[in-house]
MILOSE-718594 format. One line per 10 residues: their letters; for each residue x, y, z of C-alpha. Coordinates in nm, 3 decimals, decimal comma. Layout:
N
a = X Y Z  ...
end
This chain:
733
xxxxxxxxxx = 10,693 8,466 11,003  11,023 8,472 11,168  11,328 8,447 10,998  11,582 8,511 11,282  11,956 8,635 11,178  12,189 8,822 10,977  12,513 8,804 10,764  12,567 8,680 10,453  12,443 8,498 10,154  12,441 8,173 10,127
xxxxxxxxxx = 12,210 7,899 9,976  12,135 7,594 10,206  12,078 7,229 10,039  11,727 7,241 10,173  11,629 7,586 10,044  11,582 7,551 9,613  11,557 7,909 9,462  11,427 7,826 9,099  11,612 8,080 8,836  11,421 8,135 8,471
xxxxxxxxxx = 11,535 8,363 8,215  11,514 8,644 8,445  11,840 8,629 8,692  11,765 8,644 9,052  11,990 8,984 9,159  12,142 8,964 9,485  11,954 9,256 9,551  11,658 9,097 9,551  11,474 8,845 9,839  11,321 8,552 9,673
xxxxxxxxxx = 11,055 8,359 9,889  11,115 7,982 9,934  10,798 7,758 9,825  10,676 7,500 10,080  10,813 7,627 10,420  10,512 7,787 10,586  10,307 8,078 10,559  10,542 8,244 10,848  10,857 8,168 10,763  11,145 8,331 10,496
xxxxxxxxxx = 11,495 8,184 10,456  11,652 8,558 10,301  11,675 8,907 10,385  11,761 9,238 10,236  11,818 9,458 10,553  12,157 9,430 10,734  12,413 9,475 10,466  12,138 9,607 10,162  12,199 9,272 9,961  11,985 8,917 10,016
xxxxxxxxxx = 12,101 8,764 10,285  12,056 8,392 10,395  11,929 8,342 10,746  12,156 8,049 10,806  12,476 8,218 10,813  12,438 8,530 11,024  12,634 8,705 11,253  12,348 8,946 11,372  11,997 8,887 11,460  11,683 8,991 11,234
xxxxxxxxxx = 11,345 8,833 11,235  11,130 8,838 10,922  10,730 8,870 10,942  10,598 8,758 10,618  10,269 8,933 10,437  10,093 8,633 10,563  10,108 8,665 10,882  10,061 9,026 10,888  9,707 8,928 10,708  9,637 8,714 10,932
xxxxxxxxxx = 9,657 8,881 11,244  9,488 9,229 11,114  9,788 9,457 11,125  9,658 9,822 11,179  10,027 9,971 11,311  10,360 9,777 11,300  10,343 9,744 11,693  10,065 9,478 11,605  10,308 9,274 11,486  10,665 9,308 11,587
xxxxxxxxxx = 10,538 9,212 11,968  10,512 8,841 11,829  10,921 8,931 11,751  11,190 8,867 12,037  11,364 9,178 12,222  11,067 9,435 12,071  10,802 9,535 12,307  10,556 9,830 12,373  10,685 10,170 12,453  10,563 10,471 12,660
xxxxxxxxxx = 10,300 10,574 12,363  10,147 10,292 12,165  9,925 10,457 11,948  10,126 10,685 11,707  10,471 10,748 11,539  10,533 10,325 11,507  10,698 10,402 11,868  10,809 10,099 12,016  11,130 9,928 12,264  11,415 9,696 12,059
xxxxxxxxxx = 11,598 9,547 12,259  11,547 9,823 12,539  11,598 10,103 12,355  11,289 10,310 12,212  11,292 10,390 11,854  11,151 10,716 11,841  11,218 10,882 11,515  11,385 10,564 11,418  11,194 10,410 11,161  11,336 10,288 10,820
xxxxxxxxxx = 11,113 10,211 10,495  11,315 10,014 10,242  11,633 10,091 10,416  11,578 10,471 10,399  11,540 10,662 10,746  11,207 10,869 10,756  11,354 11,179 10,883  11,003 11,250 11,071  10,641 11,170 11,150  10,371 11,195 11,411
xxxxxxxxxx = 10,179 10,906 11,317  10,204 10,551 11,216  10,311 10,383 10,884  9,962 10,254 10,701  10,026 9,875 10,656  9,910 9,856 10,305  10,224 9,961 10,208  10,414 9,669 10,366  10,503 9,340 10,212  10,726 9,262 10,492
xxxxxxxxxx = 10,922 9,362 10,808  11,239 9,246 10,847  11,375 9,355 11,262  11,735 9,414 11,262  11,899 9,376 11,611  12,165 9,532 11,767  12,410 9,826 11,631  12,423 9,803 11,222  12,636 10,010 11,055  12,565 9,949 10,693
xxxxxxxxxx = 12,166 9,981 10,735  12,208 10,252 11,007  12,498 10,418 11,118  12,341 10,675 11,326  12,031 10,448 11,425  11,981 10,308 11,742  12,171 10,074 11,979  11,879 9,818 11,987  11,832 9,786 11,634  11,608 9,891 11,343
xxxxxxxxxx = 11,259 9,810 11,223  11,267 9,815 10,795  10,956 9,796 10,624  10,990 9,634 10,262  10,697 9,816 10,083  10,500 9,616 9,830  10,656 9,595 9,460  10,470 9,520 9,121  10,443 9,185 9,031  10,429 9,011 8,659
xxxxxxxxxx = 10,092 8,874 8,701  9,723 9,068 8,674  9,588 9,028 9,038  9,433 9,279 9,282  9,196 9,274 9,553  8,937 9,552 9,734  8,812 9,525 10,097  8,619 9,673 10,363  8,625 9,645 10,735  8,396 9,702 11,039
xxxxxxxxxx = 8,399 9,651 11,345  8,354 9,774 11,719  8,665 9,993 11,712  8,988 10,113 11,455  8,768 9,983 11,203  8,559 10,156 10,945  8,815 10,101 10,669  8,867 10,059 10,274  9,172 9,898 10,042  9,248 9,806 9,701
xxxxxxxxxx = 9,510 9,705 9,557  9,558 9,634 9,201  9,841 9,491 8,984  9,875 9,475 8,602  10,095 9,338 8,376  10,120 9,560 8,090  10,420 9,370 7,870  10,508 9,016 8,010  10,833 8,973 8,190  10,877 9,404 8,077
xxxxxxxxxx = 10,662 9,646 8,229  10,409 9,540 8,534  10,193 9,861 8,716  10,066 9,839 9,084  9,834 10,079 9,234  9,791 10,034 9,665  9,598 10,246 9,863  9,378 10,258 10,167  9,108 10,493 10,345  9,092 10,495 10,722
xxxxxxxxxx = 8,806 10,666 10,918  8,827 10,494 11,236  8,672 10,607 11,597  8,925 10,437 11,911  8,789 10,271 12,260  8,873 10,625 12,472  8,598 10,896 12,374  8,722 11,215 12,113  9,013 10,970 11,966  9,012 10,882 11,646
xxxxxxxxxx = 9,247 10,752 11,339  9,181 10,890 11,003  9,426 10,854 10,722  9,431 10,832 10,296  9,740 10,646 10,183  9,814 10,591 9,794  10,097 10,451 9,651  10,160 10,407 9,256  10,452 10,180 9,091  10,594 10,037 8,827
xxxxxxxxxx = 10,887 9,799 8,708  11,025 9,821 8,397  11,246 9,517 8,288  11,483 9,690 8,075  11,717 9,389 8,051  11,665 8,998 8,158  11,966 9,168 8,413  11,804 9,489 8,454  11,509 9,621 8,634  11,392 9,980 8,742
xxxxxxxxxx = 11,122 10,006 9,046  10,965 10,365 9,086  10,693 10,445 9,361  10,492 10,783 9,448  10,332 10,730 9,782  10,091 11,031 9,917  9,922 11,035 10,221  9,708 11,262 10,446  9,624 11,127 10,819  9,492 11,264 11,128
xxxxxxxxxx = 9,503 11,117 11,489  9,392 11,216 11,874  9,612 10,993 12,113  9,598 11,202 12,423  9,670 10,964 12,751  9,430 10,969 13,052  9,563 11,062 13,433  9,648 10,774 13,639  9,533 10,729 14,017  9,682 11,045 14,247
xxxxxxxxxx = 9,684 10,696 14,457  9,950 10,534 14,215  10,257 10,463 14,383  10,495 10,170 14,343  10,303 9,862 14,266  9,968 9,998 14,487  9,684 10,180 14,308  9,816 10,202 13,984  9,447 10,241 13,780  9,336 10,539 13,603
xxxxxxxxxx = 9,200 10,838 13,797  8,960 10,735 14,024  8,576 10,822 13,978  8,676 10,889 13,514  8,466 10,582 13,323  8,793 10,413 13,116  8,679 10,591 12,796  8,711 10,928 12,975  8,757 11,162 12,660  9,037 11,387 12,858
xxxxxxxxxx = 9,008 11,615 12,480  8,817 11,708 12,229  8,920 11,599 11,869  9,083 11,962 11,816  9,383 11,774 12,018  9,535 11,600 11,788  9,803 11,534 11,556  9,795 11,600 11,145  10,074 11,459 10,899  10,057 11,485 10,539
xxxxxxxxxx = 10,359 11,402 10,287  10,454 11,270 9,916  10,736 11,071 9,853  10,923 10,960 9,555  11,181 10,679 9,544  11,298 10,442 9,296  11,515 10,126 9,283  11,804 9,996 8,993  11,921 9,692 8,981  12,156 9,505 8,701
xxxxxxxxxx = 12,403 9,237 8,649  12,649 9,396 8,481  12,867 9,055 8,459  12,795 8,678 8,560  13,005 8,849 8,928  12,938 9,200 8,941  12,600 9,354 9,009  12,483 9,742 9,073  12,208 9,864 9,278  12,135 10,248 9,251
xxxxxxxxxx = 11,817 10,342 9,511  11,687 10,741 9,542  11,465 10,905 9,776  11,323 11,242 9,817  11,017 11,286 10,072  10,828 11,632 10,214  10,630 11,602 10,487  10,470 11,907 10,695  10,323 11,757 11,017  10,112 11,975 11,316
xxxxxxxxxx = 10,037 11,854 11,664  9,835 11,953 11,930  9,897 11,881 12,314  9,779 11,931 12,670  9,935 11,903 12,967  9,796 11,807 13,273  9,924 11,942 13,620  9,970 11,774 13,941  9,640 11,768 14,136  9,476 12,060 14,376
xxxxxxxxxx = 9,193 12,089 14,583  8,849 12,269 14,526  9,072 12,629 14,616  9,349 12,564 14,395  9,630 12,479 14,648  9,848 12,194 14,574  9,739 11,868 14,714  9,930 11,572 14,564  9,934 11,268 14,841  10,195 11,067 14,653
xxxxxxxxxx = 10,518 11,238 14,752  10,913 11,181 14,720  11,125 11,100 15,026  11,453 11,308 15,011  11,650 11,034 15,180  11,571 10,758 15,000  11,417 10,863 14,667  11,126 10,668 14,666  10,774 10,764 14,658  10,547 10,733 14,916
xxxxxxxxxx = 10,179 10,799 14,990  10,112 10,778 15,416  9,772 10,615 15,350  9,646 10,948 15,536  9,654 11,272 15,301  9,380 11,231 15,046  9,235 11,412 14,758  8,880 11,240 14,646  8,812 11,504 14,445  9,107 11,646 14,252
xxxxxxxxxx = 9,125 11,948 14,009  9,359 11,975 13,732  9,530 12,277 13,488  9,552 12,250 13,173  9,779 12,345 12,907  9,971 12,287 12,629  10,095 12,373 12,298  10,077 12,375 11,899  10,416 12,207 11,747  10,469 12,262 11,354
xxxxxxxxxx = 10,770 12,065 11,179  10,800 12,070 10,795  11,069 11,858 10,673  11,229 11,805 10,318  11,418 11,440 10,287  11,657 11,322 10,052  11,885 10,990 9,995  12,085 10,842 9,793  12,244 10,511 9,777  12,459 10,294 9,552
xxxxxxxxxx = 12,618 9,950 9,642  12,815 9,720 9,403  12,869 9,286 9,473  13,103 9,093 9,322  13,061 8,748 9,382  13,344 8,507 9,320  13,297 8,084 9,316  13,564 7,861 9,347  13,615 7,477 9,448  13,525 7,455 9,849
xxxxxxxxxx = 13,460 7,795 9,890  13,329 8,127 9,740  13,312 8,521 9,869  13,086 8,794 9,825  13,206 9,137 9,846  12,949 9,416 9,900  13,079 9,812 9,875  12,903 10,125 9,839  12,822 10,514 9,982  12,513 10,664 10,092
xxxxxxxxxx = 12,434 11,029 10,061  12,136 11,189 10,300  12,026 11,544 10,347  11,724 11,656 10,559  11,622 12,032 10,611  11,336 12,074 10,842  11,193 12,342 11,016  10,987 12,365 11,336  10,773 12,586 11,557  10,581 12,605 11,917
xxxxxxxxxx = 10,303 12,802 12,040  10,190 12,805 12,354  9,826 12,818 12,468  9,683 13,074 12,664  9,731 13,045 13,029  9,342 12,896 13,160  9,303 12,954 13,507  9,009 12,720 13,498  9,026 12,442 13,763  8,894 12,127 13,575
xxxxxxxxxx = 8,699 11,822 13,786  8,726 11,580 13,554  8,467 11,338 13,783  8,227 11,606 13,677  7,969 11,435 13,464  7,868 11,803 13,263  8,292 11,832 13,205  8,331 11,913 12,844  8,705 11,941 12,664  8,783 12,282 12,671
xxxxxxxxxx = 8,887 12,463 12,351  9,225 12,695 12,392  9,359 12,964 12,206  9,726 12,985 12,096  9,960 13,245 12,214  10,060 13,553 11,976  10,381 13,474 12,015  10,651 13,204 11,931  10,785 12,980 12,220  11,027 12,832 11,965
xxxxxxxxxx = 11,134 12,863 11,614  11,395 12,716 11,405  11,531 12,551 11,156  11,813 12,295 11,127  11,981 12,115 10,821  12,131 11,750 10,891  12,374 11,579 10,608  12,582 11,232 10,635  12,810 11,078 10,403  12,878 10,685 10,452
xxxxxxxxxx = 13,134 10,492 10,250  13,154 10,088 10,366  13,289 9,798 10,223  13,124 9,449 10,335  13,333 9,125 10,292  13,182 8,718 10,307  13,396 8,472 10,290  13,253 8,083 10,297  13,515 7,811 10,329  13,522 7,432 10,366
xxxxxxxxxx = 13,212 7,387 10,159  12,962 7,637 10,339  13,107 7,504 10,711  13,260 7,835 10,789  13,162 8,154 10,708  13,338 8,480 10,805  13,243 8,825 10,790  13,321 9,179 10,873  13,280 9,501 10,729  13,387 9,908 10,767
xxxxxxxxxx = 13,144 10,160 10,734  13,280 10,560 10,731  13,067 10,791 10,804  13,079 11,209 10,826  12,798 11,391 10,994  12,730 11,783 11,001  12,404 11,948 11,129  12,317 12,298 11,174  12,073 12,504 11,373  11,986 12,896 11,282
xxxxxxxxxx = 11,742 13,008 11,568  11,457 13,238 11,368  11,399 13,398 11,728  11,727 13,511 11,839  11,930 13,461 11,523  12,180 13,250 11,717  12,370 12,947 11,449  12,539 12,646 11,573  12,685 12,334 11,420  12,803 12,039 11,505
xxxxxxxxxx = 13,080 11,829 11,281  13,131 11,450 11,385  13,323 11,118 11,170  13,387 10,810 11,272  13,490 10,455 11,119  13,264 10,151 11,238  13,387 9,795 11,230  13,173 9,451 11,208  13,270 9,101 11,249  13,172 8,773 11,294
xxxxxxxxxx = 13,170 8,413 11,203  12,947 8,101 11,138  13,018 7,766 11,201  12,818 7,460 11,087  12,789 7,168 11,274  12,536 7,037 11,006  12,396 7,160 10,737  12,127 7,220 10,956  12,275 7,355 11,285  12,529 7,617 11,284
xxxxxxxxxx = 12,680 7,847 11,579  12,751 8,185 11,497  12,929 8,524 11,649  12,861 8,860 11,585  13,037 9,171 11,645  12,926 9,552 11,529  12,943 9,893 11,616  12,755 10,240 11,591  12,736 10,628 11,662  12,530 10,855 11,702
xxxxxxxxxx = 12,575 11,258 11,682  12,475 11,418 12,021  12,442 11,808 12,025  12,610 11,993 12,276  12,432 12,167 12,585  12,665 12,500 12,645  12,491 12,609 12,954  12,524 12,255 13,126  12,880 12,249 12,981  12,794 11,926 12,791
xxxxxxxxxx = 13,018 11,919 12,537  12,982 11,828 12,129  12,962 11,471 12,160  12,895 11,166 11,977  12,744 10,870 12,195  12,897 10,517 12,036  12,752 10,210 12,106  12,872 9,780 12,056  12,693 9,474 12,071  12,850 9,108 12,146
xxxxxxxxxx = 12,649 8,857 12,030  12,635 8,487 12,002  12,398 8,201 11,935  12,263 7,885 11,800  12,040 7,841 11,496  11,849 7,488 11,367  11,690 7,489 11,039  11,538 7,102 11,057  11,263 6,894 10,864  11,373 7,039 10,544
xxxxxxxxxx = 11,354 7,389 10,683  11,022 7,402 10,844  11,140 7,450 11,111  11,353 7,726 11,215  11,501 7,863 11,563  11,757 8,085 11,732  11,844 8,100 12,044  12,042 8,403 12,144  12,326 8,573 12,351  12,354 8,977 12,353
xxxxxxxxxx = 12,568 9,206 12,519  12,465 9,613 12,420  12,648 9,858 12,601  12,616 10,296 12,476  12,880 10,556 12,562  12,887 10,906 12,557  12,561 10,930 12,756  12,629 11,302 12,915  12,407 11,457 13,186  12,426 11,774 13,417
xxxxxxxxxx = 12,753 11,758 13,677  12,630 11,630 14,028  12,822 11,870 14,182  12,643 12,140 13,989  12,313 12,039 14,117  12,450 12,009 14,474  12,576 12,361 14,495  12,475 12,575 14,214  12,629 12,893 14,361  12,973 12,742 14,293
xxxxxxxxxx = 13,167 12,711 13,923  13,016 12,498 13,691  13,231 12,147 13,623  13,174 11,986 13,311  12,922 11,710 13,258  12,983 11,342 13,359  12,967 11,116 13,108  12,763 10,746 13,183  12,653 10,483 13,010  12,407 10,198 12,986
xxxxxxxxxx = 12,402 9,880 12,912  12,148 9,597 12,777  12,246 9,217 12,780  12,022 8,883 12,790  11,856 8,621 12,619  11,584 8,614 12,320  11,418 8,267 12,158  11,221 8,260 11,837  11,104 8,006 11,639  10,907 7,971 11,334
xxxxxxxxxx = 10,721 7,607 11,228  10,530 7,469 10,990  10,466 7,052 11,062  10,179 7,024 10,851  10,126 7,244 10,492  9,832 7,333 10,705  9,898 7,416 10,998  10,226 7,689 11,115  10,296 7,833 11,493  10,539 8,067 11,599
xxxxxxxxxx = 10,693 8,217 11,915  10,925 8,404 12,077  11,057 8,452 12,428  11,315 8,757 12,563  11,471 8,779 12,920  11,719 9,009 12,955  11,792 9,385 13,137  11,830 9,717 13,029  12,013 9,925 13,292  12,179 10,256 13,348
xxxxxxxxxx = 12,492 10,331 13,512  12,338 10,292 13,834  12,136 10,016 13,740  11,770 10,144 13,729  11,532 10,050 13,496  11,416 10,203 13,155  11,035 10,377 13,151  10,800 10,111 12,986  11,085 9,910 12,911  10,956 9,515 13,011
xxxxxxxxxx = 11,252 9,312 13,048  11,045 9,001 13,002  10,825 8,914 12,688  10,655 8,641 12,520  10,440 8,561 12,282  10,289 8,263 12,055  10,033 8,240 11,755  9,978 7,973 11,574  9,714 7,909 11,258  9,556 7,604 11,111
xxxxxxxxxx = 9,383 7,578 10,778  9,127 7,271 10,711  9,177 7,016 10,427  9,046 7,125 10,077  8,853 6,771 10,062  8,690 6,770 10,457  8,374 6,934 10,510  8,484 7,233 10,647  8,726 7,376 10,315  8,797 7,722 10,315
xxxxxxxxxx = 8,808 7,764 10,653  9,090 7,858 10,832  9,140 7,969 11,199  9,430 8,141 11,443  9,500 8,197 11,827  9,746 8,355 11,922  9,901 8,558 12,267  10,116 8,807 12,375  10,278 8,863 12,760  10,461 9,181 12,845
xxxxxxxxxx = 10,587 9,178 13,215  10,570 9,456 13,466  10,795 9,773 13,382  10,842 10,100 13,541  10,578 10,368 13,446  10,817 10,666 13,453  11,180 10,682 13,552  11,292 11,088 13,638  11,640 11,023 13,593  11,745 11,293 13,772
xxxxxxxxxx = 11,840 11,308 14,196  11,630 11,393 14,517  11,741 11,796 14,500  12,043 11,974 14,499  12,203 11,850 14,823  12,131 11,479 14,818  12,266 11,334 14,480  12,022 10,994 14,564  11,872 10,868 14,234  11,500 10,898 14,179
xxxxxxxxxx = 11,325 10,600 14,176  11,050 10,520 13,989  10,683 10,658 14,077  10,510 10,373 13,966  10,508 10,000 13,781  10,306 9,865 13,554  10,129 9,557 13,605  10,241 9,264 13,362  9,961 9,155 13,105  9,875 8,889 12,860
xxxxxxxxxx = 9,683 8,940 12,587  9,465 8,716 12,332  9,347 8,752 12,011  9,211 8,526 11,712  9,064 8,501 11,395  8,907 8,293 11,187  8,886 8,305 10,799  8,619 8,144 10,513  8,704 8,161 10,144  8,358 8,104 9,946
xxxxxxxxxx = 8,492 8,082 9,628  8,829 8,212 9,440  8,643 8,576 9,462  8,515 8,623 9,785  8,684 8,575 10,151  8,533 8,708 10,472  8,783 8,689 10,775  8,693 8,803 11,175  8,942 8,934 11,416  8,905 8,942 11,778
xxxxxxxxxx = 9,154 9,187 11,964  9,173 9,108 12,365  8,984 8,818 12,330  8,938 8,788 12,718  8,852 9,152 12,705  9,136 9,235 12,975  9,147 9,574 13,158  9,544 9,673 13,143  9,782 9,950 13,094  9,937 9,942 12,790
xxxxxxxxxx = 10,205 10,248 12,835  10,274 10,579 13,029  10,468 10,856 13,082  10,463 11,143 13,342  10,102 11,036 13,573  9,967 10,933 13,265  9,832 10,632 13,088  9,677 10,420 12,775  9,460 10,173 12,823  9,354 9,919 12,651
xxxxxxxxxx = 9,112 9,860 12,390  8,796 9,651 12,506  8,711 9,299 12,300  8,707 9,413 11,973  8,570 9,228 11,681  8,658 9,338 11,324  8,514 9,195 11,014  8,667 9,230 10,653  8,501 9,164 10,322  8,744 9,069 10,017
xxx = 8,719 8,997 9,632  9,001 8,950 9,478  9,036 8,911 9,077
end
C-alpha cells in the first residue's frame, strides 16, 4: 500500500520492470511483481511522469487496488487515514473532505491529475485503481492547490486481457450496493474496452441519512503504435446524500461534557431526507501517449466536465427555554477568552430554531495538458528532463435561497418531534456567476550522477491566474489578475542501494480575492515546505519506509484590522496580514515478509499553528494507524481463506476554533469551545475464494463498536457508525 516519496525516475537493482514489444512510456506506472499486495515502487503524480519512490525529494504514499479491496473502501477517507499526515476533517461524510498535513482539502480534490472544480459529495471508489497522496506544496501537479498537499485518484484503465467481475453487498449500514466491471479485449495488444460502474442505495447509522449514487464509466485504449496509445473515458453519475450533524451537549465545554445533546438517542434523525445534497455530472477526458524517439516522449491529456449540484441545509440556533429567551449555560469570558459553564445555570430542556437554505452551483470544467521528456543515458549518469503547459477554464454559477423564517420552537427530546418541512424564500439571498482561467508553463529537470548515488532535482513552474465575478443581483463585476514563478529543489543521496537520504524544497500560491469593505486587499497567499528524510527499501524491496522531516509555513493569510474591531467609529486601517505554520514528523512503512502475509503503518506527530499559536478545528496533531493481512497456504486445509485486522488512532483536536477576538475592546483570541476526545478504531475482514468464480468477503467497521465523535463544527457533531458488518458476493470471469 504505501509507497512513500517523490522526485524522479529512477530504476533500483531490486525493482525488474519487464519490457515486451510494447515500450513502457514514462508516462505510464508499471507495478513491480513479488513485493506485496500493499506496496508500489512508481508514481505518476508529482511531476505527471513515473516516478521512482527511491529517489524523491517530496513525500507521496501510494495505496494500491489491493488494499483498497481489502479494507471495503466506500469514500477515500476510508483509506488515506492508514496514510501519514492525512486525518479526518470537520465533515466526514461528503465532498472526500479531509486534513493533509493540517490543512483541509475542501474543494481540493484531483482525479488523474485534473482538479474537480466542484462537488458536494464523495468520489465512488469504483472508479479508482489507486491513490497516490502528494505532500506538501507541488507546483507541477497543483499550483494553486493546497499547502498540505494533494490527494490524486488514478481511475481504472482498460487492460489487454478479457476479465470482469459483478458484486453485491449487504450489510447493517452503507451497504445495499451493486458493481460490475467488465474488460474486453477486442484486437490483441490494439484495441481493449472497459465498462465500470456501480449502484449505491445505502441507509447510514443516524435516522433520515442516506447515500444513494449511479456511477458509470466507459473506456477504451487504442494502441495505435507499439509507441503509441490513446485512453478515452465517459464517466456519468447521479448521487444523492443527507449528512446533516446532530447538536452537541449545551454542557460541552473544554474537555467536560462533550456528548451529543443530552436526552436525543445517537441516531437522532435532526432532518428529514428533503435535507440533503444532489450532484449529478458527465465527464469526458482522454489520455495520448507516444515515443516519438528512443529519448523523447509526448503526453497530450484533455478534460471537459459539467456538473450541476443542489444542497439543502439547516441551521440550528443556540438554545432557549420553553418561552423563547436565550438560555445558553456555556458562555465566553471577556478577559480571558475561554469558555466557561459555572456548573449552576442549566437548561434540561432546551428549544432550538431552525433554518437554513437551498444552495445551487452549476459548473462547466475544462483542461488541458501537454508535457514532453527527453531522457538522455550516458556512462555514470543519465537526466530526465520533463517540460510542458497546462490550460484550465471553469465557469460556474451559483445561487441561495433562504427558508422561510419558522418561529416554531423545536424540543428535540420530544419523542412525537418530526423533521419539519420548510419553504424557500421568493427571493434570492445570492446570485452569481464567476469564470476562473490559469495558464502554467514548467520545466522539470533530473539529473542522476555517480551511478544512481546522487540525484538532483528542481523545477520552475509559471503560472497566470484571472477570475471574474458578475453579481446577477446588483450587477456589480470584479476581477482579480495574479502570476507568479514557483521554484522546486532537492537532492538524493544513497548510502546504499537500499538507503538513501533525501531533501526537498517547493513552493506554491494561491489566488485570494479581495474584501473591499474590510480593506483586504487583492492578494495571493504563497506557501513553502522544507523537507527532509530517510528512506530503506530492504529484503529485495519488501520492505519499504520513510521517516520524515517537514517544515510548511503560508503567507498572505489577511484578516479584519484589530484596531478596526476595537473602535469601529474610527477610520478603517488596512488588514494585517498573518500566517501559519505546520512542521513535524510522519513514519510509514509498507512490508511484505512472507508472499502471504503484508502489514503496514503509519505514524504523524507534528503541529499546525496560527500566528498566535492556536490550534486548527478537527485538526489532530497526532495519528496512527496499522493493518496488516494474511492469506493461508494454497496446500493447508484452510486455502482460500484470507483474513485482515487492522486500526486507526486519531488524537484529541479542537471541535471549533472562532478565530476571531473576545469583542471590540479586548483584542484576546478566542479559544476553543470544545475538544474532541481521541479515538481508536478497529476493523477486519476476512475473505474465502470457493473456486476461480466465486469469492465471498466480510467487513467489520468499529469492530469494538466504539461510541466517538468523528468531526464537528459550530455545536455540532458526527458520530460514529455502530459495529457494522458488510458482506459482498463476487464472480468474476
Amino acid at each position: 500500500m504505501l509507497g512513500l516519496a517523490v522526485s524522479s525516475h529512477a530504476q533500483q537493482p531490486p525493482i525488474q520492470i519487464d519490457e515486451d514489444i510494447i515500450r513502457l512510456s514514462p508516462f505510464t506506472v508499471q507495478e513491480s511483481a513479488n513485493l506485496g499486495r500493499y506496496q508500489a515502487a512508481q508514481v505518476s503524480s508529482g511531476s505527471r511522469v513515473r516516478m521512482d519512490l527511491m529517489d524523491s525529494t517530496q513525500s507521496v504514499s501510494v495505496l494500491t487496488n489491493e488494499f483498497l479491496g481489502d479494507i471495503d473502501t466506500t469514500q477515500m477517507l476510508d483509506a488515506v487515514k492508514y496514510v501519514a499526515g492525512v486525518g479526518i476533517s470537520n465533515n466526514p461524510e461528503i465532498m472526500d473532505i479531509m486534513n493533509i498535513r493540517g490543512f483541509q482539502n475542501w474543494r481540493a480534490v484531483t482525479i488523474d491529475g485534473f482538479s474537480q472544480a466542484y462537488g458536494v459529495i464523495n468520489t465512488d471508489p469504483i472508479i479508482i485503481e489507486r491513490i497516490e497522496v502528494v505532500k506538501g506544496p507541488n507546483a507541477i501537479l497543483a499550483p494553486q492547490g493546497l499547502p498540505g498537499g494533494v490527494v490524486n485518484s488514478v481511475t481504472k484503465r482498460p487492460l489487454f486481457k478479457n476479465s470482469g467481475s459483478v458484486s453485491y453487498q449487504v450489510g447493517r449500514y452503507d451497504s445495499n450496493r451493486a458493481e460490475i466491471d467488465a474488460n474486453y479485449v477486442v484486437k490483441d495488444d490494439k484495441l481493449a474496452l472497459r465498462v465500470v460502474g456501480a449502484f449505491t442505495d445505502a441507509d447510514k447509522y443516524v435516522k433520515e441519512k442516506f447515500f444513494q449514487n449511479l456511477t458509470v464509466i466507459p473506456m477504451l485504449t487504442y494502441r495505435i503504435s507499439p509507441t503509441t496509445e490513446l485512453t478515452a473515458q465517459g464517466h456519468v453519475y447521479n448521487g444523492a446524500a443527507q449528512g446533516e450533524p446532530l447538536p452537541i451537549s449545551v454542557y460541552a465545554v473544554g474537555r467536560s461534557n462533550v456528548r451529543i445533546l443530552d436526552g436525543i438517542p445517537r441516531d437522532f434523525g435532526l432532518t428529514g431526507r428533503n435535507i440533503s445534497r444532489h450532484e449529478s455530472g458527465q465527464r469526458a477526458q482522454f489520455f495520448l501517449t507516444s515515443q516519438i524517439t528512443d529519448k523523447l516522449s509526448m503526453r497530450l491529456a484533455a478534460k471537459w466536465a459539467e456538473t450541476s449540484t443542489r444542497v439543502n441545509g439547516v441551521n440550528v440556533s443556540e438554545s432557549r427555554d420553553a418561552s423563547g429567551a436565550r438560555l445558553v449555560p456555556v458562555q465566553l469570558n471577556n478577559t480571558t477568552g475561554v469558555w466557561e459553564w459555572d456548573g449552576v445555570t442549566r437548561n434540561d430542556d432546551p428549544r432550538f430554531l431552525l433554518s437554513g437554505l437551498q444552495n445551487g452551483v452549476t459548473v462547466d470544467h475544462a483542461n488541458l495538458q501537454n508535457d514532453f521528456v527527453f531522457e538522455h543515458n550516458a556512462q555514470g549518469w543519465r537526466s530526465q528532463t520533463v517540460g510542458g503547459y497546462a490550460i484550465n477554464y471553469t465557469s460556474r454559477s451559483g445561487w441561495n435561497r433562504n427558508y422561510v423564517a419558522d418561529p416554531t420552537l423545536y424540543n428535540f427530546k420530544d419523542p412525537n418531534y418530526t423533521p419539519p418541512t420548510f419553504t424557500l424564500e421568493s427571493d434570492w439571498d445570492y446570485n452569481n456567476g464567476t469564470r476562473d482561467r490559469s495558464h502554467q508553463v514548467y520545466l522539470y529537470q533530473v539529473l542522476h550522477l555517480f551511478e544512481d548515488r546522487l540525484v538532483l532535482s528542481g523545477s520552475l513552474s509559471q503560472n497566470r491566474y484571472f477570475t471574474g465575478d458578475y453579481d446577477n443581483l446588483s450587477g456589480g463585476r470584479s476581477q482579480e489578475k495574479a502570476e507568479t514563478t514557483l521554484p522546486a529543489a532537492g537532492l538524493v543521496y544513497k548510502l546504499t542501494p537500499e538507503i538513501s537520504l533525501y531533501y526537498g524544497y517547493s513552493e506554491q500560491e494561491i489566488m485570494g480575492a479581495s474584501q473591499p469593505v474590510e480593506l483586504i486587499p487583492s492578494h495571493t497567499s504563497p506557501s513553502r515546505q522544507h523537507e527532509v528524510g530517510l528512506r530503506l527499501r530492504l529484503f529485495d524491496g519488501r520492505l519499504y519506509t520513510t521517516f520524515a522531516y517537514f517544515d510548511i509555513m503560508q503567507d498572505g493569510i489577511w484578516s479584519q484590522a484589530t484596531e478596526n474591531m476595537i473602535d469601529p467609529t474610527a477610520p478603517k486601517k488596512t488588514a494585517q496580514r498573518s500566517d501559519r505554520t505546520s512542521k513535524g514528523f510522519e513514519f510509514e512503512f509498507a512490508w511484505s515478509p512472507t508472499k502471504n502475509f503484508s502489514v503496514i503503518g503509519s505514524f504523524t506527530d507534528f503541529k499546525s499553528r496560527d500566528q498566535d499559536d492556536l490550534r486548527y478545528a478537527n485538526v489532530a496533531e497526532r495519528m496512527a494507524g496499522i493493518w496488516g493481512s494474511y492469506s493461508f497456504p494454497e496446500a493447508g486445509p484452510l486455502r482460500g481463506l484470507s483474513i485482515g485486522l487492522g486500526a486507526n488512532y486519531v488524537g484529541e483536536r479542537p471541535g471549533d476554533t472562532m478565530g476571531s477576538y473576545v469583542n471590540i475592546l479586548n483584542p484576546v483570541r478566542v479559544q476553543p469551545a470544545f475538544w474532541l476526545p481521541s479515538y481508536t478504531e478497529v476493523e477486519a475482514n476476512a475473505t474465502y475464494r470457493f473456486n476461480k468464480h466465486w469469492k465471498a468477503q466480510l467487513v467489520i467497521k468499529n469492530l469494538l463498536d466504539k461510541e466517538y465523535i468523528r468531526g464537528a463544527f459550530n455545536r455540532n457533531a458526527f458520530v460514529s457508525t455502530p459495529i457494522n458488518p458488510k458482506l459482498t458476493i463476487r464472480y468474476q470471469f
